[in-house]
Steps between C-alpha positions, in 0.01 A plus 500: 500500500157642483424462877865648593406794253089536658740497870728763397201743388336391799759625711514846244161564545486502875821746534241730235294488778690594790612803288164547377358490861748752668474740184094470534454583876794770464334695303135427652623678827671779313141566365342466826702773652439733212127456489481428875323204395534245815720163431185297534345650189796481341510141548147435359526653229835543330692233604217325529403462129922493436475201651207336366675595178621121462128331622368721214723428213490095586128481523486722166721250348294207635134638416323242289642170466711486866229652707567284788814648491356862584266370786793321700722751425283803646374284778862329594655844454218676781640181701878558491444913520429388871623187613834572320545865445332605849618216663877523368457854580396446893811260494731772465330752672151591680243655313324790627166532334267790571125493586402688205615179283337197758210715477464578119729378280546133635129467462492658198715204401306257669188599287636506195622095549147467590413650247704214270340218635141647465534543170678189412206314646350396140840382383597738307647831524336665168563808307248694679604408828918651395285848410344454861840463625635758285228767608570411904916584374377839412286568814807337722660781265303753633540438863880489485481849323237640740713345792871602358338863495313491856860407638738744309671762751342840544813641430632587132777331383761743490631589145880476387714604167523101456113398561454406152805310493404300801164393394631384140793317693208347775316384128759398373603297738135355558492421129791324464478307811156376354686396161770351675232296747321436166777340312602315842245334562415352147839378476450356842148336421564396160854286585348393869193296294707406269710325766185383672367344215741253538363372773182428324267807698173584431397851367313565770749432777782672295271778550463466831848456607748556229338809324339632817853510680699617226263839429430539906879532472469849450269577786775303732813674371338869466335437901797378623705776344243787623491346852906533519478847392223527853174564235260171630213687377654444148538140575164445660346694252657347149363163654121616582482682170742264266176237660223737388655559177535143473121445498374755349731626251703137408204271478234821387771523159550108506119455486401768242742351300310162441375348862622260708367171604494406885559146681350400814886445666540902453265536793800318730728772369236741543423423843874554596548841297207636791702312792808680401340825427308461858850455637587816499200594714677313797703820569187741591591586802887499520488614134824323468575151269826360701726261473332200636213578261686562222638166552158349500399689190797301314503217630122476405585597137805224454217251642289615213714433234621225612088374534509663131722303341395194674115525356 
């Protein structure tokens, strides 16, 4: 009865976050227009952190004792953002990503995994090294603001009778998409280890695989959705930023909280969070993930879990 019961909340949570997803990047474009913020930003930064909402609250709830399970979870999570959201994504449709992001933002990402792995050299990710982390979120802060403001049209918005209205409706519907994702995804985490614990899994690779899937959910339901509705810069966007937020915001909190200890077999996982994230590279010049490589991004992925749960 108790593994029917973790199923059926399984199933609840992810329907919370397809409803969370559309009612997040709804009202993220709503906003855009207003402010004439463009759809990248957007992505970065508000549905961004909406959905790293889940990575936060599970690596909160595993600070001290199930620290392993904060490590695999931000570093399988970075992993599925690409080879399954992006991938999925390219599946569907191909992504058109602009130079602006291969040129910036993807390296931005880039250096901030680096960034990991440099300081998880001496085995341990310490206190001081989650306020590093925590400063480089406010100076990644800083450049999205700078940025969202360098790209905002000329132009005024023009005013109307219900302006008000609109931007407490865009709010709302921002906040309660975030809730809903919120709720979603622990219900989905919390019932999906509790049915993978019954096949005896580490806490590492539920992490890795279980945990990271089930809060990378919300990055694959909300891109999906905002690349239907024709905003790809939303998609693209939520995944570079949902990864940067990952790093520095997700394991800077984790770490503050009490540190986390590092094994030598992270450095695998490591090593294929940069070949994913150098993946995206591949489409400099066409500036266009298709089919075919969208195909290769998940196949690649289902490989590594499969290599996961074989370890």
């Amino acid at each position: 009865m108790d593994v029917l019961l973790s199923a059926a909340l399984l199933i609840i949570g992810l329907v919370m976050l397809c409803l969370g997803g559309n009612w997040l990047v709804s009202g993220g474009i709503t906003i855009a227009k207003k402010f004439r913020i463009s759809n990248l930003v957007i992505g970065m930064t508000i549905i961004a952190y909406g959905t790293s909402a889940p990575e936060l609250a599970a690596s909160i709830a595993a600070a001290g004792d199930h620290s392993a399970i904060i490590l695999g979870n931000i570093v399988g999570s970075n992993i599925a953002n690409i080879g399954m959201v992006v991938g999925f994504a390219a599946i569907l449709t191909p992504l058109a990503i602009k130079k602006s992001i291969l040129r910036k933002e993807i390296p931005i990402m880039l250096g901030v995994s680096v960034l990991l792995i440099l300081i998880s050299i001496d085995g341990e990710i310490s206190q001081y090294d989650g306020v590093l982390l925590l400063i480089g979120l406010g100076v990644f802060g800083f450049y999205t603001f700078r940025n969202a403001l360098k790209h905002r049209g000329a132009a005024e918005d023009s005013t109307s009778s219900d302006k008000s209205n609109v931007y407490l409706k865009s709010a709302g519907l921002i906040g309660i998409g975030i809730v809903v994702l919120y709720v979603g995804s622990i219900l989905t985490v919390d019932n999906a280890v509790v049915l993978a614990a019954e096949f005896g899994l580490s806490e590492k690779i539920i992490g890795l695989t279980v945990i990271a899937i089930g809060t990378s959910l919300p990055e694959l339901i909300t891109s999906i959705i905002a690349i239907r509705k024709g905003h790809s810069d939303i998609g693209i966007g939520n995944i570079i930023g949902s990864n940067i937020y990952n790093v520095l915001m997700i394991m800077g909190v984790g770490a503050s909280l009490g540190g986390i200890l590092i094994t030598t077999d992270v450095y695998v996982d490591y090593a294929i969070m940069i070949i994913f994230g150098l993946s995206l590279l591949i489409g400099f010049k066409t500036q266009i993930i298709n089919r075919t490589m969208g195909i290769i991004l998940t196949t690649g992925y289902v490989l590594y879990l499969v290599t996961t749960f074989l370890k």
